[in-house]
N, C-alpha and C positions, 0 to 999 in steps of 0.2 A: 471620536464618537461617531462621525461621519462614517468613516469608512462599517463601524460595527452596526452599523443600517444597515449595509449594503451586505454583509454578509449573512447579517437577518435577516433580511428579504429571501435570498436563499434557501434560508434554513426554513423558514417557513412554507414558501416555495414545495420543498423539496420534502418538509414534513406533512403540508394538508394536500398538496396535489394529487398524490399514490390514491390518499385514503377516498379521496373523491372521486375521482378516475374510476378504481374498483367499485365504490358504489353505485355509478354509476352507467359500469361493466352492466352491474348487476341487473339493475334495474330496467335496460336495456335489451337485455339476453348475447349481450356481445364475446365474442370469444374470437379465438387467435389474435390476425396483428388488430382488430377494431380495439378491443379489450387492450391492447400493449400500448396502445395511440392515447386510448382515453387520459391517464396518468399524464401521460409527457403534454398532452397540450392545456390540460389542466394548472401542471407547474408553468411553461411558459408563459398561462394565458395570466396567472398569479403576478411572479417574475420581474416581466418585462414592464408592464402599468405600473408598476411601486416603483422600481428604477428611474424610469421615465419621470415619474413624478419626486424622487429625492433630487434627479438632476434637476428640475425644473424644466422637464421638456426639450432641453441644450443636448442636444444626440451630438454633439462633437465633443461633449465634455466629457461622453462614457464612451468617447474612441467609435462611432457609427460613424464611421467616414472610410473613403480609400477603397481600395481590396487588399489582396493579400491571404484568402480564402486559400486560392491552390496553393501558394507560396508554402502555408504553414503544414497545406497538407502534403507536399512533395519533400520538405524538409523531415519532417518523421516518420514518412514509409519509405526514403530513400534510407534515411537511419536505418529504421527495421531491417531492410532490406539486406544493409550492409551483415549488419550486427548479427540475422539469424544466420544469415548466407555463411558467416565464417563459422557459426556457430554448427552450421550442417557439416560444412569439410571438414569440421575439429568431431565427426562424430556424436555432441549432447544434444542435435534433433533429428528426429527420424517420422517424414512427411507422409501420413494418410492418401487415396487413394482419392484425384482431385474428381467431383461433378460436377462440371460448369454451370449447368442451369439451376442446380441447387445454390450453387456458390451466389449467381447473380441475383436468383429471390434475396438470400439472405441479407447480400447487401443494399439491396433498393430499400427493404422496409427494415430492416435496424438502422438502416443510415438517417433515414426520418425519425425514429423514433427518438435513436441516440441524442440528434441534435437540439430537439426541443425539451425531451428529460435531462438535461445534464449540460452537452455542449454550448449553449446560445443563452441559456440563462447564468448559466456558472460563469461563464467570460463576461456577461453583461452588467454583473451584481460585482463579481468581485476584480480580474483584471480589469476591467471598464471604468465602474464607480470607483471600487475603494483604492485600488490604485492611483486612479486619476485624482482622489482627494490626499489620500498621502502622499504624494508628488509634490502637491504643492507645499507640502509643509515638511518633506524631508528630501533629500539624496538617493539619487535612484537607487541603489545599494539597499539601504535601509525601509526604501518604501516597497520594495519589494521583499524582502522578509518577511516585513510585516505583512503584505499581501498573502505569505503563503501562511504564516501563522493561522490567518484568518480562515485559510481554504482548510487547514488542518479541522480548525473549529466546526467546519460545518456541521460532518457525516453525525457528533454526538451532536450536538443540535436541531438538526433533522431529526434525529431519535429520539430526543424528548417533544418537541410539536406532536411526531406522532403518536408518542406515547398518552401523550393528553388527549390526544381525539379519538384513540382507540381501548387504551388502560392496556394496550400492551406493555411490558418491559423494555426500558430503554437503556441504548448499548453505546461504548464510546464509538464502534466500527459499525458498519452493518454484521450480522448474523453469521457463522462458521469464520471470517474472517482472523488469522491471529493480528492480535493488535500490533505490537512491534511490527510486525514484517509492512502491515496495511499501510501506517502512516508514516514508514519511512519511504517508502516509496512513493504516497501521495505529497513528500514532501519532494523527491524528484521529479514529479510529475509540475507539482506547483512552481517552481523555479525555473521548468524550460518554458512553462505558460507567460511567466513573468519576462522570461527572455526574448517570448516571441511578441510580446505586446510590444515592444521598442524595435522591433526585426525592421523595419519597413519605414519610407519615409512619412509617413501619413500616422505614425503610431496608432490606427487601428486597432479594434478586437479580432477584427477579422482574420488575418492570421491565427492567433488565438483559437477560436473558432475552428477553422481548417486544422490545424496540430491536434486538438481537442478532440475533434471527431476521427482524424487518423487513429489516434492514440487509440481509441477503445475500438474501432473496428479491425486493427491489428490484432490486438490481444483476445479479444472475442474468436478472431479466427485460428489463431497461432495454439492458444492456450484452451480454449474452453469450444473449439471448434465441432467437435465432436456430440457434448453434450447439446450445445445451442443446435443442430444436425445443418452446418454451415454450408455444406458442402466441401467443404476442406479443413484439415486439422492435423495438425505435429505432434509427436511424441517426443515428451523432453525424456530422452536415456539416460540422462544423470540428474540428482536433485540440484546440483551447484548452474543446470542450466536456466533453473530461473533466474539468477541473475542477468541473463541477456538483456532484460526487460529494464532495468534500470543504465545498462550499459549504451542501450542506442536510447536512451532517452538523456542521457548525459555527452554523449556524440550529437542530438540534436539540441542540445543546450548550446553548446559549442559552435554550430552551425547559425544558429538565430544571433549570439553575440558577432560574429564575424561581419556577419550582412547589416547588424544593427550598426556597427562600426563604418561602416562601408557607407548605410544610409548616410550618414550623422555627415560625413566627407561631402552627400551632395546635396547639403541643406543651405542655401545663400547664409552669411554668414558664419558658417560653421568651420574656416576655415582654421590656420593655424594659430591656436592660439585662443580659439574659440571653445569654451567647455561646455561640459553635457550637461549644466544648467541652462546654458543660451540656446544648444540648440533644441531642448526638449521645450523649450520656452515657444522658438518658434513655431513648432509642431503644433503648440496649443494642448502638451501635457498638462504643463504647469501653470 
């Protein structure tokens, strides 16, 4: 029941935020990044207070401890990196023509934007909270499914909030989205999050966080580069190359479990013989 707070806060979050933000756009006369800003600090500013207040204040019990920020962001643009890079020698990307200065606009102010619409409250609500409350009552294995169940639940959740406050129609995806392809990839998305919540000896969000905001300014610039006018942008030459996008996110699954294994080795009693009840115990997961 706890943890379905925590992914409520979100949805709520993520459903009155937008709606407020834009009217507030409006109201304002605000346009480009002002207008894009208003939204995301609206949902954090929602967010993070209800969080705050389900944990009771206890910012180590929703993982606000440690770093691990760059950690998470070096493990999935080193991914990317890997993954499109073979994907360019094998032919299915063919890379646009790079602006640097366009490139660096785009990413100073979607990197702000990303992190408080999406990145910082999404880790905060659900790897943070509902994981940290299902930990204590399951098996990392389990409590992490169920984390991503939860993540799955948002995006129609979010669609109904805003459907109440605008009498728009509400969607399981967002809009043009095909369902299938959406959430099964948001289910590979949510299980390298979950992986990367344990990356670290500190089990942190912050990782989290860092993977979080790699992940969507990779793809913003990889896939939707162009339209967003990034500065830089790929042409995928075959349809079979969008799978790239699950393939280095599944190589940085891999990467977060290795290092979390690694951690686990330099946590005082976590030696042989010691299991990943004790030592997420000591971390102060569970």
């Amino acid at each position: 029941m706890k943890a379905l707070l925590g992914a409520g806060v979100m949805a709520v979050a993520l459903g009155v935020g937008p709606v407020l933000g834009a009217a507030a756009a409006e109201l304002l006369g605000a346009t480009g990044f002002a207008a894009r800003m208003l939204p995301a600090l609206f949902v954090t500013a929602i967010a993070v207070p209800l969080v705050l207040l389900l944990a009771r204040g206890d910012r180590a019990r929703i993982g606000l401890r440690g770093g691990g920020f760059g950690l998470g962001a070096a493990v999935v643009g080193g991914s990317a990196v890997v993954t499109f890079g073979l994907g360019t020698v094998a032919g299915l990307i063919r890379w646009g023509e790079l602006d640097p200065a366009a490139l660096v606009g785009f990413l100073l102010t979607d990197t702000v934007v990303a992190l408080l619409l999406e990145a910082l409250p999404e880790e905060l609500t659900l790897r943070g909270y509902a994981f940290g409350v299902l930990r204590r009552r399951f098996r990392a294995v389990r409590a992490g499914a169920l984390t991503t169940g939860l993540f799955l639940l948002v995006p129609a959740a979010a669609s109904g909030v805003r459907a109440v406050c605008t009498g728009e129609p509400a969607g399981l995806v967002p809009a043009g989205e095909d369902p299938v392809a959406y959430l099964v990839l948001l289910g590979f998305f949510g299980v390298m999050l979950v992986a990367a919540r344990t990356a670290t000896g500190s089990a942190g969000i912050w990782t989290c966080v860092g993977a979080h905001l790699m992940f969507l300014t990779v793809n913003r610039v990889v896939l939707f580069g162009a339209d967003r006018h990034a500065g830089w942008s790929a042409e995928l030459t075959s349809p079979d190359a969008v799978l790239l996008v699950p393939v280095y996110l599944v190589l940085a699954t891999a990467a977060f479990v290795l290092l979390g294994r690694r951690a686990r080795k330099g946590v005082p009693g976590a030696g042989k013989g010691a299991g990943t009840e004790r030592v997420l115990a000591i971390r102060g997961v569970t």
